[in-house]
N, C-alpha and C positions, 0 to 999 in steps of 0.2 A: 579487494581480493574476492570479497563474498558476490559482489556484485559481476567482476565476471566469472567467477564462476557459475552464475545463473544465466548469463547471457550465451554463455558456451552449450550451456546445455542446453538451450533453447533453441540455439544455429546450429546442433547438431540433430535432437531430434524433431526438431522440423521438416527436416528433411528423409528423416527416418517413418515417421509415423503420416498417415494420409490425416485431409483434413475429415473425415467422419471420424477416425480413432481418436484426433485430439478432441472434437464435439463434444464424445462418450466421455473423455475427463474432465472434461469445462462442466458437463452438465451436473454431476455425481460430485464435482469439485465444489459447486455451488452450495447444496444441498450439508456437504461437513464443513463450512466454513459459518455454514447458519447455525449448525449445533456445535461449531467451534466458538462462536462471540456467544451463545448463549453457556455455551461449558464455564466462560472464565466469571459469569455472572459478576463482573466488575471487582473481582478479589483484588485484579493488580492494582487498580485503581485506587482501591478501597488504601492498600496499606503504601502507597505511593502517598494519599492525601491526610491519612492519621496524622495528628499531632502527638498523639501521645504514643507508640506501638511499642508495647509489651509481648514477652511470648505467647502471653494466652489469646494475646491476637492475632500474632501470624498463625496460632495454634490453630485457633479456629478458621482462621481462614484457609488452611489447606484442607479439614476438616468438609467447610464446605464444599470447594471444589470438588475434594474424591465425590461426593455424593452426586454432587450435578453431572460431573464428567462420566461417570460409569454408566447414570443414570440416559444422556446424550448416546453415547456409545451404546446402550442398549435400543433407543430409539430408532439412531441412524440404520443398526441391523436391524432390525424389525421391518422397516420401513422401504428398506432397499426391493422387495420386491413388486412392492406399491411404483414406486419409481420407475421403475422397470417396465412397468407395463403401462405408466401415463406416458413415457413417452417411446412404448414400443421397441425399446434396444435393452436387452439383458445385460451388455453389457454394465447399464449404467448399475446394474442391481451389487456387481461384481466389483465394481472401483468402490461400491459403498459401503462394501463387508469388510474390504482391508480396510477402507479407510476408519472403523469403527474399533477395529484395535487400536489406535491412537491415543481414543480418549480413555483407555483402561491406563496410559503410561504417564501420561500429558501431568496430573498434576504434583509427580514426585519432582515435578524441574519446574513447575510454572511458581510457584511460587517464592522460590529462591531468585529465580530470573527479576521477576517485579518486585525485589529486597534490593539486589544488585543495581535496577532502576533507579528506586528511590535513592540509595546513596549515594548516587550519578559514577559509578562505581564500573564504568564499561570495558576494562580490560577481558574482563571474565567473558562478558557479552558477546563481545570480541571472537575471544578464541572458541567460546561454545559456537558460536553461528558457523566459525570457520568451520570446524571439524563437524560439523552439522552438513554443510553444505557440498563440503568433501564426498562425504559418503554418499550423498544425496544424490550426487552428479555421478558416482560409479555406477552406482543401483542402476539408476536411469538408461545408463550408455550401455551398459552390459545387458539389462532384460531387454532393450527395445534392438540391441543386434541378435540377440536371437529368438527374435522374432515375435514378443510377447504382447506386441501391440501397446493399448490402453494400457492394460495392466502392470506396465513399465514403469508407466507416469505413478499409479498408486501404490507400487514395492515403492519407489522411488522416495515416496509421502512418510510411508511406516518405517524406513532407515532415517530419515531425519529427524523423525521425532525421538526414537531410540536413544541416537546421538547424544541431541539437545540433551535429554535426561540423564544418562552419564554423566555428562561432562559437567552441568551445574549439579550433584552430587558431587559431582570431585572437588567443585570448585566452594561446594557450602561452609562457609564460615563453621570453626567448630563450637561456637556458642548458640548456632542460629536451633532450633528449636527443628525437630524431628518426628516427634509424632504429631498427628492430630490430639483435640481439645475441642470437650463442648463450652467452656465457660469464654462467652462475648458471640457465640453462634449468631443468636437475634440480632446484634448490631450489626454486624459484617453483612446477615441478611437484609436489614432496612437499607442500607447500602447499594448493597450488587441486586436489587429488585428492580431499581431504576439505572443504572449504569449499566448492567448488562441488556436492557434494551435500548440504551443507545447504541451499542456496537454491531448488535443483533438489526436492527433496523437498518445499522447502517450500512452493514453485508447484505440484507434482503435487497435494497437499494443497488447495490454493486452486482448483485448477480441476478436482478429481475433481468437482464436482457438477456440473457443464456437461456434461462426458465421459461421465459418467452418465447424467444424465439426457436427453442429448441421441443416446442410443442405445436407451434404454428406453422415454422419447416420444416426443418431435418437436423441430424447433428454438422453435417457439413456446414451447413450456414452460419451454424453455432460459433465454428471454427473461427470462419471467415472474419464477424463481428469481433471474436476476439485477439484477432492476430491486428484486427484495426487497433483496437484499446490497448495491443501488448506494447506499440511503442508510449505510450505517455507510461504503461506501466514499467519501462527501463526509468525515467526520472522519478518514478515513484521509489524503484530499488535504489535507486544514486543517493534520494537526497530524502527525501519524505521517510521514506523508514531509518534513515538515521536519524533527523530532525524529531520527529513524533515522538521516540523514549526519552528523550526528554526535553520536552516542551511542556509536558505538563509539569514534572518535578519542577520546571523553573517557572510557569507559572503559577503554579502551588507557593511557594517560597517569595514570591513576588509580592501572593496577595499575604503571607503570614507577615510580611516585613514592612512590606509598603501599603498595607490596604486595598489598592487597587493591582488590576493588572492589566488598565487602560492601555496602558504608556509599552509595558511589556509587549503585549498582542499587536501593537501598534510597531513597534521595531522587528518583532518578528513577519510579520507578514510585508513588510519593507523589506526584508534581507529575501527571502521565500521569493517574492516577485520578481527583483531583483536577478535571481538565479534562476527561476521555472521559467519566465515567461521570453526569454533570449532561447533557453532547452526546446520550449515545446514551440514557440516560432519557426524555428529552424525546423524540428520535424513534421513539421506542416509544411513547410514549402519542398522537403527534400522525404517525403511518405513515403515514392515509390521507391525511390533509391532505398533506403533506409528498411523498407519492406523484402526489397529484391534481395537485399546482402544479407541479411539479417535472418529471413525466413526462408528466402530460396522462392524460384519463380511459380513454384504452385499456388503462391500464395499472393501472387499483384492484386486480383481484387480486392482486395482489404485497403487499397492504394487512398480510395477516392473517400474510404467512410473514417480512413485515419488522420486525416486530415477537419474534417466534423469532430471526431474525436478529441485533437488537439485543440479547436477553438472552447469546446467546453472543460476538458483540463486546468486551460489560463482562466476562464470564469470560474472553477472551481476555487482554484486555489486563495483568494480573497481571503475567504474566510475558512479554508480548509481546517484552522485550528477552533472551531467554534467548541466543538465538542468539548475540545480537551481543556480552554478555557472555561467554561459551564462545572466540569466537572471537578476541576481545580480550586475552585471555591466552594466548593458544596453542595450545587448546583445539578444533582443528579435526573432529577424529575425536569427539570427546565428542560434541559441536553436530551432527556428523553422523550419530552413532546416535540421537539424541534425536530429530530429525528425523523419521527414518527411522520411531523406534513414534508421533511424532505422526498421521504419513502415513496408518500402516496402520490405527489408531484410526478416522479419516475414512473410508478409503477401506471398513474394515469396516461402521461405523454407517451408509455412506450405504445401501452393495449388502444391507444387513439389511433397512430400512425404504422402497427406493424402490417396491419393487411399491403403496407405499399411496401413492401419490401427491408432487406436489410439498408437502403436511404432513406428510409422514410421510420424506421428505426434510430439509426443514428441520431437524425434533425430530431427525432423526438426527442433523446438522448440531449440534448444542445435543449432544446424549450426548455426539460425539465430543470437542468441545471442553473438555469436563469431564475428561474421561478425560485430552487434551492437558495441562489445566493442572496433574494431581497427577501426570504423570509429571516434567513440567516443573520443578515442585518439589523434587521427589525427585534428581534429576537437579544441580540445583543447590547443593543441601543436603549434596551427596557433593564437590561440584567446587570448592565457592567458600564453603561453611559458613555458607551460606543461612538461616537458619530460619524455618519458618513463622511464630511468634508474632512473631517480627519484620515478617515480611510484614502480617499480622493488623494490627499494631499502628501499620504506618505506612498502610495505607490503610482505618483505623477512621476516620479526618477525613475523608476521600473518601464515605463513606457518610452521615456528617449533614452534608456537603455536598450530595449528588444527593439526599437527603430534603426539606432546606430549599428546596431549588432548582428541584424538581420538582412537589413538592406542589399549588400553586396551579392550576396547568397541568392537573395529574391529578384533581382539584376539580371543577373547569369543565369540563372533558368529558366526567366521570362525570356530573355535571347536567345541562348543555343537549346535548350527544352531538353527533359534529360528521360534515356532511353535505357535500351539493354546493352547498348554499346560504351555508356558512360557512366553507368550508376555509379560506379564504383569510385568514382575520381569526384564528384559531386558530395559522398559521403567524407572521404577522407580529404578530397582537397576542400571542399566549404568548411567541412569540420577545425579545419586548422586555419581559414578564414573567419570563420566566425567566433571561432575561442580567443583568436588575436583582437579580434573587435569587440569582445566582450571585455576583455581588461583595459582596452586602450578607454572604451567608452565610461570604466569605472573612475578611471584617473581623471579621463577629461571635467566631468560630470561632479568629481570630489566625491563620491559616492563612499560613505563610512565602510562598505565590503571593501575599498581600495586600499586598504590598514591591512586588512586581512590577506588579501593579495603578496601584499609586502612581505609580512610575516612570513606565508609561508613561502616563499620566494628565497626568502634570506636561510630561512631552512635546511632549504633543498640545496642550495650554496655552501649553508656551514656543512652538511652531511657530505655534499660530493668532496671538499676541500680534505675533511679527514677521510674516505677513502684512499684519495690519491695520495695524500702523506703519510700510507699505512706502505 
């Protein structure tokens, strides 16, 4: 449900807003999303991997947050006219000052929210995102019909956060602990000093190409690059941001119980691959289409570099959970140097290749990520006795999966080639070829997600059987 409802509001104002207005929020976007991972300075984290969590520690843990957050939030307005004028558009100064009230709200709900993490506790999660998302997608639809441009996008920011914070107040336990506390400050500090630069890294990371690019061109282009990355970011909304809250609570719990969390990281990025890499094949063979429906025709160019896009997503994805395993074990500082050479990888390959255009960005974009995943490796291999051939060996299924699964789809478009006359039967009718090929391929293959299929299969059978006998 949350997920389309961000998709809706994507294929709506897409079409509402030119590609310079979305630039101006891509860019300003980048900018509090760097003082947003540095806001949460690893609190969630922090009391996601406590063994012991007392209230004088979630005490202090909100404790620090207020101080960082307000402190972010003072920053980001400060700074927004700096902004503004490195890359020439006021607007960007403008998406920066709303978006700096956020962080005055952000930490009456953030810390509840990563309470409700830890105790794998998601119904709450649930309905605060929904009612988060709800209003999220009014705002948006309402200020950008009449006419508000950019500024639509960041009202749009400041109702969701609002939300979010209501609704996990509503939802807070009544024993859970309510004011801030100085007593355990220093630990929760030693802590989020190194955890929050892995987050923080790992957004500078995510949004050097904006920042880049949106200094070297114009915010149009900005657009353009990111309407490429918007389709791997729908599988990131599908699967990856459910997967991520807890992935680390159960690799936390993995390593308290079993010592390691070899075997864990190992079946999770088995099941991950599994599922991403059938996802992002397919939106690599069917970009344009998937761009044309989705975004609307102002936006084809983005066709050619979303597809670059997608080959480095499925490289990503390997070791996607590196972080969260690092920090699962205690591993703060580790996760935070690994970061740190993912960072400068990116932020090298993009400033090598941006003079050649948004292609020559992307393919940078694809180097860097390569380079990301053997350091990552490496990295792992030294921390947690990782091995490649392990890796190899558990997502060797994931590959005559997205082969099986793909194929038909890559078939049919290499033959009749798909246009402005057909996109749309390419999206929906591969779509329903390729989701058939994806299960037949699990059963064929014996693939452990082919349990899970079943289940919920059977489900969806017991639910419709008592509809009908209501």
């Amino acid at each position: 449900m949350n997920l389309a409802l961000q998709i809706a509001s994507t294929v709506v104002i897409s079409r509402i807003l030119t590609p310079a207005e979305t630039g101006v929020f891509a860019v300003a976007a980048v900018f509090a999303a760097l003082a947003s991972n540095f806001r949460d300075f690893g609190v969630g984290e922090y009391l996601i991997q406590e063994t012991n969590l007392t209230s004088d520690k979630i005490r202090a843990a909100l404790t620090l947050n207020i101080a960082i957050s307000w402190t972010m939030g003072l920053v980001l307005f400060t700074c927004s006219e700096w902004a503004a004028g490195f890359y020439r558009t006021a607007g960007v100064g403008e998406v920066m000052r709303v978006q700096a009230v956020n962080f005055l709200l952000i930490p009456f709900g953030a810390v509840t929210m990563a309470y409700f993490r830890r105790e794998l506790n998601f119904k709450p999660i649930f309905i605060v995102g929904l009612v988060a998302n709800v209003g999220s997608f009014a705002v948006s639809i309402i200020c950008a019909l009449r006419g508000m441009g950019y500024m639509s996008l960041a009202w749009s920011s400041l109702a969701g956060v609002a939300l979010t914070v209501l609704m996990s107040v509503w939802f807070r336990p009544r024993d859970f602990p309510r004011w801030p506390g100085l007593r355990g400050v220093a630990e929760v500090f030693h802590f989020g000093k190194f955890a929050s630069g892995v987050y923080f890294l790992g957004q500078l990371g995510k949004g050097a190409p904006e920042m880049i690019i949106g200094r070297a061109q114009n915010m149009a282009a900005v657009a353009i690059f990111s309407r490429a990355t918007g389709l791997v970011e729908i599988f990131n909304r599908l699967v990856l941001r459910a997967v991520l809250p807890v992935c680390m609570p159960y690799f936390a719990k993995s390593n308290r119980e079993d010592g390691s969390l070899v075997k864990g990281y190992l079946t999770s990025i088995s099941y991950l691959t599994a599922i991403g890499w059938p996802f992002i094949a397919f939106l690599g063979v069917i970009a344009f289409a998937a761009i044309r429906l989705v975004y609307g025709p102002q936006w084809v160019e983005a066709a050619p570099l979303a597809k670059i896009a997608c080959a480095a997503a499925a490289v990503d994805l390997v070791h996607h959970l590196a972080k969260e395993a690092l920090l699962a074990i205690g591993k703060a500082k580790t996760s935070n140097n690994l970061q740190a050479g993912i960072v400068s990888a990116q932020i090298i390959g993009l400033l090598a290749v941006v003079p050649f255009g948004l292609p020559g960005a992307a393919w940078g974009f694809l180097g860097a990520t390569v380079v990301s995943a053997v350091l990552s490796q490496w990295v792992l291999h030294r921390s947690i006795g990782l091995r490649l051939v392990d890796v190899a060996r558990n997502c060797l299924p994931s590959v005559y999966i997205t082969v099986l699964t793909v194929a038909p789809v890559a078939v049919w478009s290499a033959v009749e080639g798909i246009t402005e006359n057909n996109f749309a039967r390419f999206v929906f009718g591969g779509g329903a070829i390729t989701a058939a090929g994806w299960i037949l391929s699990l059963k064929l293959l014996g693939h452990p997600l082919w349990r899970e299929v079943v289940k919920v299969g059977a489900l969806m059978h017991a639910s419709a059987g008592a509809l009908i006998r209501r």
